[in-house]
N, C-alpha and C positions, 0 to 999 in steps of 0.2 A: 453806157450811153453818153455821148459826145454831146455837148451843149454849143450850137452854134452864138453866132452874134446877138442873133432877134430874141433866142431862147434868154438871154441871160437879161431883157428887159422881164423875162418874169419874176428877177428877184426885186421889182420894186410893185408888184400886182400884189392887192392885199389878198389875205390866206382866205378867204369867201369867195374871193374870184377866180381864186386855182382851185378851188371845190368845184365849179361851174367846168373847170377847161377838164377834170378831172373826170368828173359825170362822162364827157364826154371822151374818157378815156387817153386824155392827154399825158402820157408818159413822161415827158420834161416837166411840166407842172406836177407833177406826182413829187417827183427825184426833189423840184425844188421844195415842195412842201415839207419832204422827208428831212430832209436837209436843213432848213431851216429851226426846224423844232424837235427834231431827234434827241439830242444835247441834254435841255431842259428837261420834256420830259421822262427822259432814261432819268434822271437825276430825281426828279420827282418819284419815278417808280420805285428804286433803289429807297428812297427814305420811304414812303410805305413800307416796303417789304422786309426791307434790309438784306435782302439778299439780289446781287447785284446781276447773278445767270440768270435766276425769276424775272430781274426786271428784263432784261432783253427778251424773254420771250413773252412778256406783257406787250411790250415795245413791238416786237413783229407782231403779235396777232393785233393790236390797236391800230397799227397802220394799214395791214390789211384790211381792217375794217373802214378806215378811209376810202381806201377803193373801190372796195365793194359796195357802201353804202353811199360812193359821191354822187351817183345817179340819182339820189334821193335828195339831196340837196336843193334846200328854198332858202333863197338871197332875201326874200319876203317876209321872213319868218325874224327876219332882223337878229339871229343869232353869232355871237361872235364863233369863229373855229376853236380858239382858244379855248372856251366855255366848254364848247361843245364834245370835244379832245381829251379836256380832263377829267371829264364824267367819265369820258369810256374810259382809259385807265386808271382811273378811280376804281370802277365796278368792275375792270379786270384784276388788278390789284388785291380788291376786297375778295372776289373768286377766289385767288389762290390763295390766301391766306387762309379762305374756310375749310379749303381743300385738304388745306398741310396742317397736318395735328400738332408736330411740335416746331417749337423756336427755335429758330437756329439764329446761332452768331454773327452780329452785324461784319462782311465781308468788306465790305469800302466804305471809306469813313469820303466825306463830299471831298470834290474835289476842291482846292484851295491851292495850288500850287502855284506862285507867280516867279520868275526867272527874275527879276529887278530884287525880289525878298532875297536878306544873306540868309545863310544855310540854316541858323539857328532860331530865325524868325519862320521859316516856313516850318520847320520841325514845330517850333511852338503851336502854329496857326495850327496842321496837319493834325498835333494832341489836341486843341479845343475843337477843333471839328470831330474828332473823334469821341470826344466825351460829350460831347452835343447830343452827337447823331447815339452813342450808346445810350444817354437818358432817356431822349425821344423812342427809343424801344421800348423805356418801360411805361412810358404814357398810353393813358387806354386809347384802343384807335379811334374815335372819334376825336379826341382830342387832338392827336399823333397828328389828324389828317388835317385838323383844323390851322394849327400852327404850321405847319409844312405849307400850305398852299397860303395863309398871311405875310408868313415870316423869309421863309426859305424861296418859294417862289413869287414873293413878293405882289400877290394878288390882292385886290379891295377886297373890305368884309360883302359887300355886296356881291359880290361877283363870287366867292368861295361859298358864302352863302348857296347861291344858286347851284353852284357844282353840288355841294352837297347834299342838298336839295332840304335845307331848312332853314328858318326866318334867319336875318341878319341880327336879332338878341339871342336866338341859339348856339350862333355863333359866335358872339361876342362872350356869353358865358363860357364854352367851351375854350375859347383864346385865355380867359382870365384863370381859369382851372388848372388848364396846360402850365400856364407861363409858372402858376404856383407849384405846383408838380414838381416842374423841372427845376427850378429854387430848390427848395425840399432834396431832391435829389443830388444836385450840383453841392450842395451844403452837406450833404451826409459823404459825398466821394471826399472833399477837400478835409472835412473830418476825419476819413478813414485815412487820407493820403497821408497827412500832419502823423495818425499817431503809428503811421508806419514809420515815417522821419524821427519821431522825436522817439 
């Protein structure tokens, strides 16, 4: 689908207003929506799951459900998209996981790749995201989820709060939990590293 001139004032329509053109079955406002926020949250899926094919099909059914449910959209309800977005794959995320018995191996570590980084800074960077994102699998998933949407997708406690649907000191304990967790953890890998070296 071809985006003409007028179509491409949709990329400065806020995401509440392409829920409205959308309702109404607006095919260019869909693409830009998709478009817009695909990216992030595949990214966000991925770190739930850890598994990066899960998330894509997290990804297409949560967007389908954009569609399907834009008709239902209230601009009145003063809800941001965003908010609203990450609950569904939140609770689609949480589905599959209940779904799949066992852990599997984190598949992509985030992306962190920049062209201007020399080759041995991005190897560096590409290893701490990766020990990152492999500690955060061993964080319980409320926790997992809590940090992920603070830290990683860089959301207020308020607002991740709401996604997750408890008070903003439930969340705040859980952030503090995590953060120690993942210390703890970060601290026993560098231990283990060292007395493989030494």
């Amino acid at each position: 689908m071809e985006m003409t001139r007028s179509d491409h004032k949709l990329d400065t329509i806020a995401d509440e207003q392409l829920m409205v053109r959308i309702g109404d079955r607006d095919r260019v406002a869909y693409k830009v929506l998709v478009d817009r926020h695909l990216r992030n949250f595949m990214a966000f899926a991925v770190r739930i799951n850890g598994d990066r094919s899960e998330a894509e099909d997290i990804m297409q059914e949560a967007f389908m459900r954009v569609w399907n449910k834009a008709v239902e959209w209230d601009q009145n309800r003063h809800t941001r998209f965003t908010t609203w977005f990450y609950r569904i794959v939140l609770n689609l995320s949480i589905d599959v996981k209940r779904k799949k018995k066992s852990t599997s191996e984190l598949s992509e570590a985030m992306d962190i790749m920049s062209n201007e980084m020399p080759a041995d800074a991005v190897l560096s960077e590409k290893q701490m995201a990766f020990k990152i994102a492999e500690v955060m699998m061993h964080l319980p998933k409320r926790q997992r989820i809590a940090v992920s949407l603070c830290y990683l997708q860089e959301l207020g406690n308020q607002e991740a709060a709401k996604i997750m649907d408890i008070t903003t000191p439930a969340l705040e304990s859980l952030l503090v939990r995590g953060r120690r967790k993942m210390a703890e953890l970060l601290d026993k890998k560098r231990e283990e590293f060292l007395k493989d070296v030494v």
